[in-house]
C-alpha positions in Angstrom: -35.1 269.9 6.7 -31.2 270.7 5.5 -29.0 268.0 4.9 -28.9 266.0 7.8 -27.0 262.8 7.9 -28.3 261.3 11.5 -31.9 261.8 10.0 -33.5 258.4 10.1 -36.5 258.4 7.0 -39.1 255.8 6.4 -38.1 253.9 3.2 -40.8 251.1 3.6 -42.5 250.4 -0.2 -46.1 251.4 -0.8 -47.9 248.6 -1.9 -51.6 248.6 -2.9 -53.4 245.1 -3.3 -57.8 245.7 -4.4 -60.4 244.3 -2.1 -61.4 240.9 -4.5 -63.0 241.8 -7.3 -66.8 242.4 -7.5 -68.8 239.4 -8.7 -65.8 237.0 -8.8 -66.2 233.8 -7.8 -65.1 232.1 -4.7 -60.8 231.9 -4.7 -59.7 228.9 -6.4 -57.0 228.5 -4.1 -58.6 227.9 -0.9 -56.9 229.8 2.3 -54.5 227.1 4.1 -53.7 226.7 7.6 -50.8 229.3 9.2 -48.1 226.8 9.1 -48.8 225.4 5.4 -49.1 229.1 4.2 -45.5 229.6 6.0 -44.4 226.4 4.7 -45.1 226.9 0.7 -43.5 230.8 1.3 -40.3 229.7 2.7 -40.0 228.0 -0.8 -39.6 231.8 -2.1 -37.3 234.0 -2.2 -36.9 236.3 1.4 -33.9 238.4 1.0 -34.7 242.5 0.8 -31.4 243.1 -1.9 -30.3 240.7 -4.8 -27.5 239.1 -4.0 -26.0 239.1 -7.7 -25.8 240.3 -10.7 -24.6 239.2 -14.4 -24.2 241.1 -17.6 -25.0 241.2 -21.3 -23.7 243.9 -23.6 -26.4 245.3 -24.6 -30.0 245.8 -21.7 -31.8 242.6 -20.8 -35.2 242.0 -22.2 -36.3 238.7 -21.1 -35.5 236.4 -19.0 -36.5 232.6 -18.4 -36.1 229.5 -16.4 -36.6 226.0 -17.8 -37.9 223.3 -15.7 -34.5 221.5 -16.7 -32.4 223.5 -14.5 -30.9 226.1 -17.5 -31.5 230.2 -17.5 -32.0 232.0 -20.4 -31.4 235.6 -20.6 -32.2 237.8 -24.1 -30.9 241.0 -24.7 -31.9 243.8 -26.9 -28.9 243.3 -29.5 -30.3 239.8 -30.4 -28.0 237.7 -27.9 -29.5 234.6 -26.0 -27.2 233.6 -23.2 -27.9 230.0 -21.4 -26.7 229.9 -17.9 -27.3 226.6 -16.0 -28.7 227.1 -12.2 -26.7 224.8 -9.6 -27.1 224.7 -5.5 -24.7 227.6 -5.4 -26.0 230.3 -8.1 -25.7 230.1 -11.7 -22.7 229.4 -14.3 -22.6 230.9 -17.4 -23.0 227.8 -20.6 -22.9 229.5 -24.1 -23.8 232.9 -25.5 -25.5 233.1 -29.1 -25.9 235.9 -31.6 -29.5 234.8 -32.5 -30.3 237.7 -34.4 -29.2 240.5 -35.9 -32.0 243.2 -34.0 -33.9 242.7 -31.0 -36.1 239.6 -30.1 -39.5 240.3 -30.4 -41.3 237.1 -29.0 -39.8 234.3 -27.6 -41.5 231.0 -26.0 -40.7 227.9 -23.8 -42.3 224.7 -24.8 -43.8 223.0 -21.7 -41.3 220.5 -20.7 -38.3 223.0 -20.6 -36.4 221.2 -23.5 -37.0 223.6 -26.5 -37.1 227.6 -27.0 -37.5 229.5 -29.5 -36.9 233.6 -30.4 -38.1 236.0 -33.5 -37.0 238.8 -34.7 -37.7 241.3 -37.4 -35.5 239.3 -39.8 -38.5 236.7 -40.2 -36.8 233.8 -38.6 -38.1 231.7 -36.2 -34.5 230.2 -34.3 -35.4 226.9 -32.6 -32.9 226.0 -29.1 -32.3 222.5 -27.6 -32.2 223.8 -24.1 -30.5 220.5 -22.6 -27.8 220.5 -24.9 -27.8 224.4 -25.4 -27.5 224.2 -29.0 -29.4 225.9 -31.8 -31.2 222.5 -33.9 -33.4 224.6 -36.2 -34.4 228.0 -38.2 -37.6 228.5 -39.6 -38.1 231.4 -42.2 -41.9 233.0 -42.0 -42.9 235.1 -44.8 -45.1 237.3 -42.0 -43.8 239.5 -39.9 -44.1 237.6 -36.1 -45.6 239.2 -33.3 -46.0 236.0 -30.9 -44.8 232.5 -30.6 -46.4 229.6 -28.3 -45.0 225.8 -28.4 -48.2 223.4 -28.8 -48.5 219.8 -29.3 -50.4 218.4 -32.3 -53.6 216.3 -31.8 -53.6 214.3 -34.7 -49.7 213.2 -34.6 -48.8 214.1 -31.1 -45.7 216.0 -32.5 -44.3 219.5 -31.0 -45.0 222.2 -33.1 -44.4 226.2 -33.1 -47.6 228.4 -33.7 -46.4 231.6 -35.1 -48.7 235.0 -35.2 -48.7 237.3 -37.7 -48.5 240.9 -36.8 -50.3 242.5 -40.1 -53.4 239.8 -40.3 -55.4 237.3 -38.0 -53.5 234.7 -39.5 -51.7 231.7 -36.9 -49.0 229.8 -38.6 -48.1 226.4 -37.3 -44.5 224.8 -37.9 -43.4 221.5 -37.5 -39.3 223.2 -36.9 -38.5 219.8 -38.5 -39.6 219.8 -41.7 -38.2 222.8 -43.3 -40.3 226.7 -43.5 -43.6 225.1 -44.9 -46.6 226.1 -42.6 -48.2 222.7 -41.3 -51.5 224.9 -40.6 -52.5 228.0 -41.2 -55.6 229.3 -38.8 -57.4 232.5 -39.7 -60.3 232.5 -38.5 -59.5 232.9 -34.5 -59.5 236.4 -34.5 -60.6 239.6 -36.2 -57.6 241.4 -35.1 -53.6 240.4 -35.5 -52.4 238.2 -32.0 -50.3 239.3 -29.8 -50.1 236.9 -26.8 -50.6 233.1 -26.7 -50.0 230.5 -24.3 -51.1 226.5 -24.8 -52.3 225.0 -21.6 -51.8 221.3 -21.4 -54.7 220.6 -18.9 -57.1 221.4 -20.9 -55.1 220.8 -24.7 -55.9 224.4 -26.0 -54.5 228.1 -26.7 -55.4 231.0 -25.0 -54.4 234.1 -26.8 -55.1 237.8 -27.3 -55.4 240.5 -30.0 -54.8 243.8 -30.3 -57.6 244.9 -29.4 -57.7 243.1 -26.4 -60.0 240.0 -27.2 -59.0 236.8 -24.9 -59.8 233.8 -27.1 -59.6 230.0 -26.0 -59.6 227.3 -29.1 -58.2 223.7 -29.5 -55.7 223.0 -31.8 -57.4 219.9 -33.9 -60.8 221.4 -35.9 -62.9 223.0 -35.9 -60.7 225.0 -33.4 -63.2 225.7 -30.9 -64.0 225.8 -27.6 -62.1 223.0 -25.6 -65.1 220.6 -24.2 -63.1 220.7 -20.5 -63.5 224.1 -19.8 -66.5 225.0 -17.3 -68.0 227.2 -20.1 -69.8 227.5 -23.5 -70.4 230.9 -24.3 -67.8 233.7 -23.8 -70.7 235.7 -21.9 -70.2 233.6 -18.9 -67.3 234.7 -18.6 -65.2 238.1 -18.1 -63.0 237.6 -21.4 -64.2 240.9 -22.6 -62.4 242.7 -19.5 -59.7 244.1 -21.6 -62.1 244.7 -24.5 -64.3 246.8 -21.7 -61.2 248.7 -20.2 -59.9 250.0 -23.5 -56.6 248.2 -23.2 -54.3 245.0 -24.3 -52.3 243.2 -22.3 -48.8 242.7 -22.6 -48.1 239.2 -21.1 -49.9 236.0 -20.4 -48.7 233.5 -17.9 -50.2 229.8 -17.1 -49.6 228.4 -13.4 -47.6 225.2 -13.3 -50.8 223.4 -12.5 -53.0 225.3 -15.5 -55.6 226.6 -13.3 -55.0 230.4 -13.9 -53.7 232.9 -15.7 -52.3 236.2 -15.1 -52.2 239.2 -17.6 -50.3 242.3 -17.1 -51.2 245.8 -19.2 -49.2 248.9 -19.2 -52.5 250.8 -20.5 -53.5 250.6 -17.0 -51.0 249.4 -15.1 -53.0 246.6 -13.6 -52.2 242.8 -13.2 -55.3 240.7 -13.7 -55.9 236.5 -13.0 -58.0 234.9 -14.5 -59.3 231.7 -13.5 -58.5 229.0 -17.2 -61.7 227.0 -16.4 -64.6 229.5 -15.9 -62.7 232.3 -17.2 -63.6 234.5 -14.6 -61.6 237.5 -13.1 -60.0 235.9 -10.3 -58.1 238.9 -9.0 -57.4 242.6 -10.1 -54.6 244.4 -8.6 -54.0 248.3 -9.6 -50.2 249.4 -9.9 -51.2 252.6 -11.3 -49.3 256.1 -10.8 -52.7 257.4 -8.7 -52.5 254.5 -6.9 -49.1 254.5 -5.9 -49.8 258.3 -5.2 -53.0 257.9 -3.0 -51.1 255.2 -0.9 -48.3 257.4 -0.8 -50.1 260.2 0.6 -52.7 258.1 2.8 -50.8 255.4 4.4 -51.3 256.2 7.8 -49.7 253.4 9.3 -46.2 254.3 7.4 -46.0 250.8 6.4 -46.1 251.2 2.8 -44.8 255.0 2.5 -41.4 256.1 0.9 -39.1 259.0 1.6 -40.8 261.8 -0.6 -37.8 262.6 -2.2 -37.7 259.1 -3.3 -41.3 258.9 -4.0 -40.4 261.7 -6.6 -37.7 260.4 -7.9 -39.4 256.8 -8.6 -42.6 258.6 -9.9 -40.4 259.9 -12.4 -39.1 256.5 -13.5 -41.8 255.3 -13.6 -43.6 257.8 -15.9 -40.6 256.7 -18.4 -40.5 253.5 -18.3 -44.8 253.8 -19.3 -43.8 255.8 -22.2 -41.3 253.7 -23.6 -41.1 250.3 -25.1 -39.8 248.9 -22.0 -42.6 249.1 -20.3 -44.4 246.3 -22.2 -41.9 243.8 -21.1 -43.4 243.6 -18.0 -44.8 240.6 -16.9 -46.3 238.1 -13.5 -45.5 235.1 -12.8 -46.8 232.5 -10.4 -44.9 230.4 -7.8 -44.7 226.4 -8.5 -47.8 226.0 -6.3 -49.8 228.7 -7.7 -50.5 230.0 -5.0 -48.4 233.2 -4.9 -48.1 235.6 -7.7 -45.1 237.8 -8.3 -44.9 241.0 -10.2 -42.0 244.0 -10.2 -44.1 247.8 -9.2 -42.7 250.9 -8.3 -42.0 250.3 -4.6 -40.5 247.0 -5.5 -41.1 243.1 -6.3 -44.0 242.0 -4.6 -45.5 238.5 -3.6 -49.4 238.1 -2.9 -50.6 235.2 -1.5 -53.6 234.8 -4.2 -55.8 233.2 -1.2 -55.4 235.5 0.9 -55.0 238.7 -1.5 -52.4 240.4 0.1 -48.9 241.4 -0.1 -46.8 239.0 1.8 -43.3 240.2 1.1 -41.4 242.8 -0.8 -38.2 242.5 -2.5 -36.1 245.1 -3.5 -37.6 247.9 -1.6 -33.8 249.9 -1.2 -32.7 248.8 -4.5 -32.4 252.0 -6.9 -33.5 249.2 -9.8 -37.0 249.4 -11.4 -37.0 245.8 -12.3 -39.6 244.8 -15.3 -39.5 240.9 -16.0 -39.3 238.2 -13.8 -38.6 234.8 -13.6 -38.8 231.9 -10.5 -37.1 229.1 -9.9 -37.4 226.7 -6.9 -35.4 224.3 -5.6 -32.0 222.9 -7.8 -34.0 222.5 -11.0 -34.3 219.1 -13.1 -35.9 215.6 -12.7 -34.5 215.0 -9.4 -35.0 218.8 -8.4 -36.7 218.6 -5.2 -41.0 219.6 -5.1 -43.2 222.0 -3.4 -45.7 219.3 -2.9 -43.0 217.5 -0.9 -41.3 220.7 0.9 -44.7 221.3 2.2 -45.9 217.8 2.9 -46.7 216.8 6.5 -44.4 213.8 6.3 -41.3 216.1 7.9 -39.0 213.3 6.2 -40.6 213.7 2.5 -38.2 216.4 1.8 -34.9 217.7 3.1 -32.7 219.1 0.5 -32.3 223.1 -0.2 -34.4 224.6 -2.2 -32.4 227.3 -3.1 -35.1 229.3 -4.9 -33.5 232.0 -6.6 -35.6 235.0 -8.5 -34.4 236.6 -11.8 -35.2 239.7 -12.9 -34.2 242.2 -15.4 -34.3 246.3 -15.0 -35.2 249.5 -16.8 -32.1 250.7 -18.9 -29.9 248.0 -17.1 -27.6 245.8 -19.1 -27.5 242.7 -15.8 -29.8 240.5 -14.9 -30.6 240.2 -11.1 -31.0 237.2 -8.5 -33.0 237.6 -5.5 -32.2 234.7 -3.2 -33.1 233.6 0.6 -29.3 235.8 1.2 -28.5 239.0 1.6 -25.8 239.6 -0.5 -22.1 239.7 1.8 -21.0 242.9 2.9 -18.2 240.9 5.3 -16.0 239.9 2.2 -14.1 242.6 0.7 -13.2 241.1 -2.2 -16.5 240.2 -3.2 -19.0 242.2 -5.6 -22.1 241.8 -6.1 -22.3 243.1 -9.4 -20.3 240.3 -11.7 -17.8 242.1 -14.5 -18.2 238.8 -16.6 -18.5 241.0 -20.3 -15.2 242.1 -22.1 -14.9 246.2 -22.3 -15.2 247.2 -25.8 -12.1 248.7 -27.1 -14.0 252.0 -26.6 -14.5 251.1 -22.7 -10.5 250.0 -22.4 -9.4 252.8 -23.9 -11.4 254.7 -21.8 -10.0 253.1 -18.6 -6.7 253.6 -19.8 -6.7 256.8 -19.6 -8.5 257.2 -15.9 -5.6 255.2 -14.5 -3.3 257.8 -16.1 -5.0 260.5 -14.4 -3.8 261.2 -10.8 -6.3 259.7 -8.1 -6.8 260.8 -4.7 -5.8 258.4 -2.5 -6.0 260.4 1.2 -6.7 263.8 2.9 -5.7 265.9 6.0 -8.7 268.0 7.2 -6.8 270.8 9.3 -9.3 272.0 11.9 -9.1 274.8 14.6 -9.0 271.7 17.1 -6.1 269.7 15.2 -5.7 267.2 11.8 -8.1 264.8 11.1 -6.3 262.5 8.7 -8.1 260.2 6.4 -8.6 257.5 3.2 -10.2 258.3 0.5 -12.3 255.6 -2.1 -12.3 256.5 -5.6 -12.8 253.3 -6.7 -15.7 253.0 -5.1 -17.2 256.1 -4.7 -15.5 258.4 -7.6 -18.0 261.2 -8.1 -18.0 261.7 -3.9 -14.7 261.5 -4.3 -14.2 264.0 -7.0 -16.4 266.4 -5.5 -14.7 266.3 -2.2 -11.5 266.7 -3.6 -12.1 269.4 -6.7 -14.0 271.6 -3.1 -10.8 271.1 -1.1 -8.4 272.2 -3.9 -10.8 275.2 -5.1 -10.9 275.5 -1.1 -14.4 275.8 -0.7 -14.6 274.5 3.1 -11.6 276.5 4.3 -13.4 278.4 6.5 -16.5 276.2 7.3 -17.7 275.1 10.4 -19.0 271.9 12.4 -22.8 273.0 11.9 -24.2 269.9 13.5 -22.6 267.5 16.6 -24.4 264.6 18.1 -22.7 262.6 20.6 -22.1 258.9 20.2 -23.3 259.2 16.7 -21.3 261.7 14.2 -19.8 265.5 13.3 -21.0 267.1 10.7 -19.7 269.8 7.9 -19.2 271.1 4.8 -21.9 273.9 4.3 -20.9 277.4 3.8 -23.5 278.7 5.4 -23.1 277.0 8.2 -26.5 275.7 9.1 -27.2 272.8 7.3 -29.0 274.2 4.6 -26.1 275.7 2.0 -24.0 274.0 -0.3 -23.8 272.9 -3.8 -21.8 269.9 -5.6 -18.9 271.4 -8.2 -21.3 270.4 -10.8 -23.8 273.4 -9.6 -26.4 270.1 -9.3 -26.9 267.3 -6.7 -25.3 264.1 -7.8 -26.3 260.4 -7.4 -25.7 257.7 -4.6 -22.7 255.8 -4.8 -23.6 252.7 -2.6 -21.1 248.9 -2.5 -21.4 245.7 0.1 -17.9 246.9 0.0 -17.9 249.9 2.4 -20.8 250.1 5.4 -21.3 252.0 8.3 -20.2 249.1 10.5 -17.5 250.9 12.0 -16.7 254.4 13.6 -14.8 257.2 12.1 -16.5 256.7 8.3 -16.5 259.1 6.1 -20.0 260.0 4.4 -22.2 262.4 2.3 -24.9 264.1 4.0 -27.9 264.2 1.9 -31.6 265.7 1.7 -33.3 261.9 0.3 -31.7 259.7 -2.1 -29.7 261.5 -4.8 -29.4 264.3 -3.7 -25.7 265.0 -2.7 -23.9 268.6 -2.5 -20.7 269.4 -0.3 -21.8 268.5 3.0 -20.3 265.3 4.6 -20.6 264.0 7.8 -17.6 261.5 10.0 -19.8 258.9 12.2 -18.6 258.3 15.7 -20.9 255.6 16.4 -19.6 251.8 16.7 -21.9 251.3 13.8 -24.7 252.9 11.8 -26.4 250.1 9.7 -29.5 252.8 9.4 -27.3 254.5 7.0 -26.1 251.9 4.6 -27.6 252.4 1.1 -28.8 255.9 1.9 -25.7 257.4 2.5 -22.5 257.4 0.3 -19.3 256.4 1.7 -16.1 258.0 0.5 -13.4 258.1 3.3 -12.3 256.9 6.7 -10.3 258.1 9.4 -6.7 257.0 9.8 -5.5 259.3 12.3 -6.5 262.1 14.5 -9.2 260.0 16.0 -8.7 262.2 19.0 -9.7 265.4 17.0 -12.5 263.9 16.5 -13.4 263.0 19.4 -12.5 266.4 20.8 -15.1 267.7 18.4 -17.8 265.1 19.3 -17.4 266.6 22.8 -18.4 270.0 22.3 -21.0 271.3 23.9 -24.1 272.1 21.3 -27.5 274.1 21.4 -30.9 272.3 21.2 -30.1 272.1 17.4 -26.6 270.1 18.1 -24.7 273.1 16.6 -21.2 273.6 18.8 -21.9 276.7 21.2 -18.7 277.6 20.2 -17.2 277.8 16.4 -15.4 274.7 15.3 -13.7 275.7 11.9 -11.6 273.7 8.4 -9.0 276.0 8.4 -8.3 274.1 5.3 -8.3 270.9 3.4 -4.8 269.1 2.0 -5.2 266.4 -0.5 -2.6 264.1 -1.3 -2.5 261.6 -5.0 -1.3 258.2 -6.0 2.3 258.9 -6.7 3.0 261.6 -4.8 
């Protein structure tokens, strides 16, 4: 269709959740009334963008909230960073070189007061959360592929089970008493483990091999069956799904309250929940590329469809992201109730009510993220942290406080963490950024600044029409590849000559193709180039200055100037790089022109040519 600015496209996700699954067994989680469903969802995030953003140097691999208020954030050059969570967002704590390569496993005992990370190096780094201090290190002479906190039987004492990654073999450590295996278990599985998890309902492991065998076994002998679950033989149950679907999951994640589990696998792209009692597949939800692509193609309703170019574009992330090692970071969580699961897709982060089994909300559906791991947190976090049993208790004076909850998430090739809140982030404050500078450059990166500031910037520009001067200011700091674009086209003087192809009343002018109907023009880099979007700058006032665009990245030499009071259709789809400072008039003049049924001027309104003017100058 050209590249037309006032185009208004459908950006809603596509989401896709399966009918229950065949055979399961009645929903543990009973549907509630309306007002108790409403209740234990305003207790989740709501906002459509993150609000903020923190760095590490290197990308973000994990990310995890304790039950004692702290977030922990690993990143792929070995660093584990502990933030504490407050009413009012987070504050950074301490930042540790844990290891010298990436963390392969990490795990969170129960009660949020110890963590521990592996690496290739063979240690085992133990983390007293509430102090944020590293208290032990635990060489292994295997090779770890898993870790899981569990709590002895016979002594009551916190231990950490480690998995070996070349054998069957389980290690168990009391941290405190040196690099001495206190068991060794190898007789759980045939295959090297990959995933475990201790439930303290029912006072076992669950855990997974790699070839996709889900075994349950207490930690005391004869490491069997636990006698509370509601089964005996593993043919009751559906524990051979991945086994039968030729794949292995790459996370495992209890509810608060130990009743399910949820598995996510990249060899299919599904997320599965299992019930931990009768080990039955609860739910079975299908985040595959044919998925996405059927929904895509058959939504009718429009609800759930994307721009195509978008579509495109995200397909092709998301084809990477499968292919690399990325993608097995990947995980679902549960809300505190466990009632709600959460889980990053293609179209964005989405939240299904488990009882009803369907999407409820979507987060992120206009980010350009693809966010991987996630991680909750509800209400200010710590003993006195304030409870979804009381936030949704009938007795209105059982609970008051804010629960701020606050979603973290990491993202493909992305070196921040994000946090999804109940707030949009604030596009009224101009000196606030969403994205939070809080690493050092390297000297590489200074240097590298240095030498921009040297460089002349554009600061302004006269457009000289056949009408009169448009006059206005340019934003390289926010927008520099627009900017450059614009300003390399003006000097090389590639719109002297163009016309006003397109002019719609009340709403914008629009320029900048040599051909002249909306369907010519090309970048200086002979390519389109990316979106350049900021809370900064919105279309919340007339007279911007914009890129016109065929779907998201996508940009080339058109540009339109909005006359509109304000345009909040285009924010996030449309780059901002200028606005009027003078000459108002002229553009008003041009807004006035009578136009054909396509809204190009009856009459030829014409850059003579374009004047740019630099910092210093």
């Amino acid at each position: 269709m050209g590249n037309h600015a006032g185009e208004k496209r459908d950006v809603s996700p596509s989401t896709c959740v399966n009918d229950a699954v065949p055979g399961a067994p009645t929903a543990k989680r009973a549907a509630l009334p309306q007002h108790l469903e409403a209740k234990y969802l305003e207790q989740l995030p709501s906002a459509e963008m993150y609000e903020r953003s923190y760095m590490h140097r290197d990308a973000i691999e994990f990310v995890v909230v304790t039950p004692t208020g702290f977030v922990l954030t690993v990143s792929a050059d070995g660093h584990v960073k502990f933030w504490k969570k407050g009413a009012q967002g987070i504050e950074f704590v301490k930042d540790f070189r844990a290891h010298l390569g990436a963390v392969t496993a990490h795990s969170l005992s129960p009660d949020g007061r110890l963590f521990a990370t592996t690496s290739v190096d063979k240690m085992v780094k133990i983390f007293d959360v509430v102090n944020f201090d590293m208290i032990g290190i635990v060489g292994v002479e295997c090779l770890p592929s898993a870790l899981c906190w569990i709590r002895d039987p016979l002594d009551q004492s916190t231990c950490i089970a480690v998995a070996d990654s070349e054998s069957s073999s389980v290690f168990v450590f009391d941290y405190r008493a040196g690099s001495e295996p206190k068991y060794t278990f190898s007789d759980i599985h045939r295959l090297p483990v990959v995933l475990m998890a201790y439930s303290t309902m029912f006072e076992c492991v669950i855990s997974v091999d790699k070839g996709g065998m889900i075994e349950y076994w207490s930690v005391d002998e004869p490491h069997k069956l636990p006698p509370s679950v509601g089964f005996s033989l593993k043919s009751q149950t559906d524990l051979y799904e991945f086994k039968k679907s030729k794949c292995v999951p790459n996370s495992l994640v209890l509810s608060s309250d130990n009743e399910l589990f949820a598995c996510t696998s990249v060899g299919d792209s599904a997320i599965r929940v299992f019930s931990v009692f009768t080990g039955k597949l609860y739910r079975k939800y299908s985040e595959s590329i044919n998925t996405s692509s059927a929904i895509q193609h058959g939504d009718e309703s429009g609800r759930f469809r994307l721009d195509d170019m978008e579509f495109g574009r995200r397909l092709a992330i998301e084809n990477e992201l499968l292919k690399s090692a990325a993608g097995k970071l990947s995980n679902a969580i549960f809300d505190e109730s466990g009632r709600f699961l959460l889980y990053a897709s293609l179209v964005g982060i989405k939240i299904v009510s488990l009882a009803a089994n369907k999407v409820v909300r979507i987060l992120g559906k206009s980010e350009s993220c693809r966010f991987i791991s996630l991680a909750l947190a509800q209400g200010t976090a710590g003993d006195t942290g304030p409870r979804i049993d009381l936030a949704t208790s009938s007795n209105p004076g059982a609970w008051t406080a804010d629960a701020n909850p606050t979603l973290f998430c990491t993202a493909f090739k992305r070196n921040r963490f994000y946090m999804f809140t109940c707030d949009e982030p604030d596009h009224s404050l101009q000196e606030s950024d969403r994205d939070v500078f809080n690493e050092r450059p390297t000297r590489e990166e200074a240097s590298l600044a240095t030498e921009v500031t040297k460089r002349q910037t554009a600061e302004s520009a006269i457009l000289r029409t056949t009408l009169g001067d448009i006059h206005f200011a340019l934003f390289p700091q926010h927008a520099p590849k627009a900017v450059e674009n614009f300003v390399t086209h003006a000097q090389n003087g590639y719109f002297d000559g163009v016309i006003f192809h397109r002019v719609i009343k009340h709403f914008m002018i629009q320029t900048g193709d040599p051909l002249g109907d909306g369907t010519g023009g090309e970048s200086i880099w002979s390519k389109p180039f990316s979106d350049e979007f900021t809370p900064k700058l919105r279309h919340d006032r007339p007279y911007t200055v914009s890129m016109a665009n065929a779907g998201a990245n996508s940009n080339g030499s058109q540009f339109f100037i909005t006359t509109a009071e304000e345009a909040p259709w285009l924010d996030d789809k449309h780059t901002i790089f200028g606005r009027v400072t003078a000459g108002t008039d002229v553009v008003r003049l041009i807004e006035s022109a009578k136009t054909d049924k396509r809204d190009k001027p009856l009459d030829d309104i014409g850059i003579m040519n374009v004047q740019v003017k630099f910092t210093g100058y």
